[in-house]
Legacy VTK file of the C-alpha trace (Angstrom):
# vtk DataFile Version 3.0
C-alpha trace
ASCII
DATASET POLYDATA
POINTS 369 float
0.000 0.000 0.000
1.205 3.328 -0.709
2.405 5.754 2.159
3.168 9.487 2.592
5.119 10.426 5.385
6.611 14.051 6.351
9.740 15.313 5.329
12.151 16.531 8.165
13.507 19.212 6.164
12.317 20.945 2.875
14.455 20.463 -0.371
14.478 24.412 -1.251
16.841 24.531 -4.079
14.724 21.265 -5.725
11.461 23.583 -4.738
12.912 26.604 -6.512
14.088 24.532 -9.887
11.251 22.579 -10.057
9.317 26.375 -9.973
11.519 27.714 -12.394
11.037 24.727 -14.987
7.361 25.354 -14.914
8.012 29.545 -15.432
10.025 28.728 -18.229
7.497 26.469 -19.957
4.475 29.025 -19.416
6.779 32.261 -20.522
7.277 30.150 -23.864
3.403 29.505 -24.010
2.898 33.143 -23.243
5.479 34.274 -26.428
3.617 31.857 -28.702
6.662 29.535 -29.174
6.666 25.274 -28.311
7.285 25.019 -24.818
9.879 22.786 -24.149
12.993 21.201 -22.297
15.839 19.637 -22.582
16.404 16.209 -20.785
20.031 14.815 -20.661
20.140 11.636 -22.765
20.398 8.480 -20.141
21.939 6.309 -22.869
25.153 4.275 -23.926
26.108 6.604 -26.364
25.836 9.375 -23.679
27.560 7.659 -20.835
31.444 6.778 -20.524
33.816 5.685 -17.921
35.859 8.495 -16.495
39.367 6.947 -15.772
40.613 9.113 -13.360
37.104 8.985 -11.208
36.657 5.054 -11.871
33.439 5.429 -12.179
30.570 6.084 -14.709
29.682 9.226 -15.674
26.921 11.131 -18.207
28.385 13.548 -21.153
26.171 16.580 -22.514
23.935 15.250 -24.890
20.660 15.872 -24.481
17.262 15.671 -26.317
14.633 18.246 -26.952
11.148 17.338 -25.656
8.125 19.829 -27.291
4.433 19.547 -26.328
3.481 20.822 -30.433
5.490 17.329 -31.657
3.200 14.744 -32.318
5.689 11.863 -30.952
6.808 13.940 -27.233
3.797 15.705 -26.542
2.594 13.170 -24.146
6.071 12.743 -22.583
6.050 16.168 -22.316
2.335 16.276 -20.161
3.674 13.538 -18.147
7.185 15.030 -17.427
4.842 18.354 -16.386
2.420 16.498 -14.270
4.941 14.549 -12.339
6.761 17.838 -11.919
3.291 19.192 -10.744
3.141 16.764 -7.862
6.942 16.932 -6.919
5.997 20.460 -6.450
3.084 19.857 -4.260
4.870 17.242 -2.132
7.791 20.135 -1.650
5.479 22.549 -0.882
3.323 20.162 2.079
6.920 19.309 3.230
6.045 15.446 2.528
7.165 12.170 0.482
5.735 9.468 -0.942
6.271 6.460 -2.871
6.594 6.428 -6.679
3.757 4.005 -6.954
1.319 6.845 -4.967
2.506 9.183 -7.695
1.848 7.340 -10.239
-1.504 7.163 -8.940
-1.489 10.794 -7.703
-1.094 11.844 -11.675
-3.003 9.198 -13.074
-6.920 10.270 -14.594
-8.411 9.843 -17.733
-8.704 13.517 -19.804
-11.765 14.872 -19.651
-13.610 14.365 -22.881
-11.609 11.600 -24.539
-10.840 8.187 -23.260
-6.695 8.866 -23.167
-5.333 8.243 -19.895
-2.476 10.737 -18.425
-0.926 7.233 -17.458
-1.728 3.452 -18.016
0.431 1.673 -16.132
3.552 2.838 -13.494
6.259 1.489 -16.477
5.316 4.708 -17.809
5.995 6.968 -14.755
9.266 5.893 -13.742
11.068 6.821 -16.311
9.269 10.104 -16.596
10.568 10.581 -12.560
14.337 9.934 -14.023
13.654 12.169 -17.012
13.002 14.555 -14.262
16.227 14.092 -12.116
18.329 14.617 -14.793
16.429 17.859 -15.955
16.331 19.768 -13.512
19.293 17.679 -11.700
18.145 16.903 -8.623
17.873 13.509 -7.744
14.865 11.259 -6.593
15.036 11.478 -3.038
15.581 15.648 -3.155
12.238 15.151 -5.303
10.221 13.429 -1.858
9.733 9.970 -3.571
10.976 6.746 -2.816
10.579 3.141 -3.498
9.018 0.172 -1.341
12.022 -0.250 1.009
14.173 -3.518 -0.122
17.211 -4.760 1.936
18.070 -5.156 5.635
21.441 -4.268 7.856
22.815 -5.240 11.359
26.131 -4.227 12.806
27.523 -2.774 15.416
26.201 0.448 14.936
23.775 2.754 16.575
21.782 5.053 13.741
19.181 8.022 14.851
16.523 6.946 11.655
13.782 9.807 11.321
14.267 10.979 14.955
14.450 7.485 16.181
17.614 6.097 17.902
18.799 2.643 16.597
21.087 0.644 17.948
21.496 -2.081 14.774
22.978 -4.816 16.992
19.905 -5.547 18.220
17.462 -5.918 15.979
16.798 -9.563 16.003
16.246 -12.245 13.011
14.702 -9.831 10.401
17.415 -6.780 11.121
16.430 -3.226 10.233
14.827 -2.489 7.080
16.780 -0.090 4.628
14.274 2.678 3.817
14.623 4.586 0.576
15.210 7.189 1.513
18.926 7.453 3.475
19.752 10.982 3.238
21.262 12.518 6.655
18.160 14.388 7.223
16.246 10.967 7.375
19.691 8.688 8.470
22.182 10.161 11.128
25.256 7.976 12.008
24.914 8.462 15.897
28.107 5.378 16.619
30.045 2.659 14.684
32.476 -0.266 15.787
32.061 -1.492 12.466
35.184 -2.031 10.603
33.656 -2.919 7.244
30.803 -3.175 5.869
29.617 -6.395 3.462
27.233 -6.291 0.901
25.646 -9.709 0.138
23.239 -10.412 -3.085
21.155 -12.587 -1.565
18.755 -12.101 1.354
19.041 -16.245 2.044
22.749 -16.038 2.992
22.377 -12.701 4.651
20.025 -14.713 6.984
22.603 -17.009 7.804
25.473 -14.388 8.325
23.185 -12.479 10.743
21.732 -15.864 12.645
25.691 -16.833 13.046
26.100 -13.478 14.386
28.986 -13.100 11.901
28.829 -8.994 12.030
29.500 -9.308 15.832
32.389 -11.679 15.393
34.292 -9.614 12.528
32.873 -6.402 13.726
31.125 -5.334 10.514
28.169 -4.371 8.738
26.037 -6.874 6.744
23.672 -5.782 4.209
21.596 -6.714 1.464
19.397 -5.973 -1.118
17.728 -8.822 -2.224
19.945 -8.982 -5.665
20.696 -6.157 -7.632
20.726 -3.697 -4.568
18.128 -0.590 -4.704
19.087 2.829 -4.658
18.367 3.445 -0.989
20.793 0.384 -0.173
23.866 1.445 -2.865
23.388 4.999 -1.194
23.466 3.840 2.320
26.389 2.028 1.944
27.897 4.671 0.271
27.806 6.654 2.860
28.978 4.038 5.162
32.228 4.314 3.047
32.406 7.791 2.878
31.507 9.901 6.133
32.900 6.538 8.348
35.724 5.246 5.996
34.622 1.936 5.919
35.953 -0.744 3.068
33.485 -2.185 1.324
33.361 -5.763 0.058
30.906 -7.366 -1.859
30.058 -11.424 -1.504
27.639 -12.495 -4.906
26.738 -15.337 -6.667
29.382 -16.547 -9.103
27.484 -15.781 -12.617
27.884 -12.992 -14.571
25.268 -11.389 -12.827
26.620 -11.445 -9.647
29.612 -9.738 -10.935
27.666 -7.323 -12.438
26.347 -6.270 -9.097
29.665 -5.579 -7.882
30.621 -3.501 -11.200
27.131 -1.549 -10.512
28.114 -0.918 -7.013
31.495 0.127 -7.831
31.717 2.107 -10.576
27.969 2.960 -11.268
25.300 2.296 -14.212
24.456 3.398 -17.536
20.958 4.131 -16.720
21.849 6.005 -13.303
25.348 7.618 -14.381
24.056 10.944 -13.107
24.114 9.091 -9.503
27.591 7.748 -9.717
28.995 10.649 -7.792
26.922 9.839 -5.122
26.314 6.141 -5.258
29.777 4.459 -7.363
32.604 2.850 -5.010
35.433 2.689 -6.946
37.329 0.958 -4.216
34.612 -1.497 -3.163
36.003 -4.995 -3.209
34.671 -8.496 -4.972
35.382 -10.702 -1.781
33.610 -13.948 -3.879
32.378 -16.136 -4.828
35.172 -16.722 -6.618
35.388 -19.300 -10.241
39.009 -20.446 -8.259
36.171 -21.049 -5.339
35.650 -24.647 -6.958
38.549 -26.230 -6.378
40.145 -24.071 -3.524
37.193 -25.154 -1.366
36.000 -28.108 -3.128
32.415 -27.284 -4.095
30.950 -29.940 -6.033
27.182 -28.071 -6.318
27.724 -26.334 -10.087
25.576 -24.858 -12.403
26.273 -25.283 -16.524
26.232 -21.708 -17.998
23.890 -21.290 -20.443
24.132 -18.923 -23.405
23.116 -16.100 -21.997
25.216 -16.658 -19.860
28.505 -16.760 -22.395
27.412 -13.583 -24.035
27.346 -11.658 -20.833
29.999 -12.635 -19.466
32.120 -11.632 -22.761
30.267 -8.285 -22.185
31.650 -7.878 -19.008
35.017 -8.849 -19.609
34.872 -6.217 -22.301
33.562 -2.969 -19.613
36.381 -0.340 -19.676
36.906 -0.965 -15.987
37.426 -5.014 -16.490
39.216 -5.260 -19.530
42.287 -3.638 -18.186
42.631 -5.678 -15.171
44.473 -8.956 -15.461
43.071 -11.253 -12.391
39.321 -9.630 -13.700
39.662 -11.100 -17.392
41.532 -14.520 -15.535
38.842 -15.218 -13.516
36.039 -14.252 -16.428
37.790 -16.575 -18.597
38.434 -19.446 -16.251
34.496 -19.111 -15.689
33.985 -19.058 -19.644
36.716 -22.277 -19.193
35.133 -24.542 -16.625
31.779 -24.189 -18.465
30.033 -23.756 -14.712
28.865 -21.218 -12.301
28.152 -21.086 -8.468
25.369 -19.894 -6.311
26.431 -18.527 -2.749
24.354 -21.548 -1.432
26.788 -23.781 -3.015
28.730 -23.441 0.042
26.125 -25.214 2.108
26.626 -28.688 0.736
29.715 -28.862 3.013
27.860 -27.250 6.180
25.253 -24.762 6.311
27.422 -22.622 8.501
30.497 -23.279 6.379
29.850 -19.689 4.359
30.320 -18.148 8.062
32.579 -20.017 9.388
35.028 -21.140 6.768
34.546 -19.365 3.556
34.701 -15.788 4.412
37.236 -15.812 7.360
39.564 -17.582 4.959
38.838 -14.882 2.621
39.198 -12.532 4.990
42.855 -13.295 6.441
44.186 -14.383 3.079
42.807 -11.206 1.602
41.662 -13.469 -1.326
39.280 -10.740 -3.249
39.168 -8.396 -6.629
40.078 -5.148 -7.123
LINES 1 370
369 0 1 2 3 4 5 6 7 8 9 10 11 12 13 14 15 16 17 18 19 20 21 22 23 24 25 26 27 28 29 30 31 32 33 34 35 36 37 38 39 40 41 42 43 44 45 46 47 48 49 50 51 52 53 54 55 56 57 58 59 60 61 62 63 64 65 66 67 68 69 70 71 72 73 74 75 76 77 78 79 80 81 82 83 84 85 86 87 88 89 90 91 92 93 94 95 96 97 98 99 100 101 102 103 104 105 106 107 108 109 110 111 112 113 114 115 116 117 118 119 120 121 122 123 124 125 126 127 128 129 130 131 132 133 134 135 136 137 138 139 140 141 142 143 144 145 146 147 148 149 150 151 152 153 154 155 156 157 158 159 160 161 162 163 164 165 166 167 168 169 170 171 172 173 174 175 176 177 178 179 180 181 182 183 184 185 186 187 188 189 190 191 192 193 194 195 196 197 198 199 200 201 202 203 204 205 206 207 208 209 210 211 212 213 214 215 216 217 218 219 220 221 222 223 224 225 226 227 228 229 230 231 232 233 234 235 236 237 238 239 240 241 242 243 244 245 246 247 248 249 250 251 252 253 254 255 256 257 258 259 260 261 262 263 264 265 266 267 268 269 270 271 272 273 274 275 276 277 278 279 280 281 282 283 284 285 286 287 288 289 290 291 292 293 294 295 296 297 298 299 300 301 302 303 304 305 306 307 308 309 310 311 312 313 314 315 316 317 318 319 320 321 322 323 324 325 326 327 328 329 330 331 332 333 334 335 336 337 338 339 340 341 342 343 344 345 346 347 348 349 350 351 352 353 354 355 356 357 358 359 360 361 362 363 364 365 366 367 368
């Protein structure tokens, strides 16, 4: 169900742009000319790696969206309305979910049967078209997603006014809101001495039910796969304002590695958020295609084609193709014909992954740059 909840502090600058887009748009309508805007293009051909930054960033090209062209003019109603409630939600001082704005914009026009919106595939993108206009980002705009992931640690966080001390916070751990900004998230105290991301929320369950944070003094979080935006930006944080390393533990497909490329050096779709999401010193702590025989797992998985072709993709990314143990461990994958899930691990001991597995990796600093 969709919630709105009140902001502790109001996004001025994001008020004032998201004002000044709509003055611009009516002065043009005034003058008699096609109102319009340019929105930064969130492409491949638009996007490149920036060597020095190791990370992803977006270049200048943009396109043109007009409300008299026949193919953007209902882009161009949608991009307003969603701008229209951004505004309203600014002004009440409140968020809410993307799914209650798709909702909040969605009616049919009066006098035809065209809906502003059909379905919320159509409103996303329209809120990203948005962040990149005006460049403010999602979370300055007062919406969020359904909150995905879960943390413990030995940590104490002050979340919305509410102090939180994240070592005890049982089974389920504390849920990673959306929304981690330090006017919603304060860092109040931290033991931790890293923080590890796992893909899957399975073998997060085991790490926290072995207590494996309180052992190693660390953070464990997840984000049930490809991690959300509020988790990447949380742990960001974690590596920024408490100098934390960051290692990631993820399946060992290509997908799994692409997790870890995400989280370190950013996405195509996002680059505009690399600056304040990217990692470029994050770590790929497993599982490992060397995994196989230097802990004998016997539970493998054939790759499929799909499989192949991504993984060549990968091995080709600017930030992998350079890097010799990247491509040796891509191609001894592409070699052995197999890949690993995390739970792989268990068919020795369901506690091995705890136990075993990552304090070996640990103390033998066996991980990927």
């Amino acid at each position: 169900m969709a919630t709105t909840t009140t902001r502790k502090k109001k996004p001025v600058d994001t008020s004032k742009k998201l004002e000044r887009m709509a003055v611009d748009v009516a002065r043009s309508a005034k003058r008699g000319e096609d109102p319009g805007f340019d929105i930064p293009t969130r492409s491949l051909s638009n996007a490149a790696f920036d060597e020095r930054k190791k990370i992803i960033t977006m270049g200048d090209a943009a396109q043109r969206r007009n409300f008299f062209n026949l193919g953007q003019a209902k882009k161009f109603m949608q991009t307003m309305l969603v701008a229209s409630g951004c505004k309203e939600l600014s002004d009440q001082g409140k968020t809410t979910s993307i799914r209650d704005m798709f909702y909040h914009c969605k009616h049919t026009i009066k006098g035809t049967k065209e809906n502003t919106f059909d379905t919320q595939d159509e409103s996303d993108p329209i809120i990203e078209d948005l962040e990149v206009t005006i460049g403010s980002i999602r979370e300055e705009l007062g919406l969020f997603a359904e909150n995905k992931g879960n943390m413990v640690g030995p940590m104490t966080i002050v979340d919305n006014g509410d102090t939180i001390d994240l070592s005890r916070m049982g089974s389920g751990g504390w849920g990673v809101p959306s929304i981690v900004e330090p006017n919603v998230i304060e860092f109040k105290k931290s033991d931790a001495k890293f923080v590890l991301l796992i893909e899957k929320s399975a073998v997060w369950n085991r790490f926290n039910q072995d207590r494996f944070w309180e052992k190693y003094n660390c953070a464990i979080i997840h984000g049930g796969g490809q991690p959300p935006r509020g988790v990447r930006r949380m742990v960001y944080r974690m590596h920024k304002e408490l100098k934390l390393p960051v290692y990631v533990l993820a399946d060992n497909d290509p997908w799994g590695y692409y997790i870890y490329s995400v989280l370190k050096q950013g996405s195509i779709n996002l680059a505009f958020e690399s600056q304040r999401m990217a990692i470029p010193s994050a770590r790929f702590i497993g599982m490992s295609a060397f995994d196989r025989e230097e802990f004998g797992f016997t539970n493998v998985i054939d790759l499929n084609d799909k499989d192949v072709n991504r993984l060549k993709e990968i091995a080709a990314y600017p930030w992998f193709a350079k890097k010799k143990p990247w491509q040796k461990e891509i191609q001894a994958m592409l070699k052995s014909g197999v890949k690993m899930e995390l739970e792989t691990a268990s068919s020795k001991d369901f506690s091995f992954i705890t136990e075993e597995y990552m304090p070996q990796k640990l103390k033998k600093k066996q991980w990927l740059d």
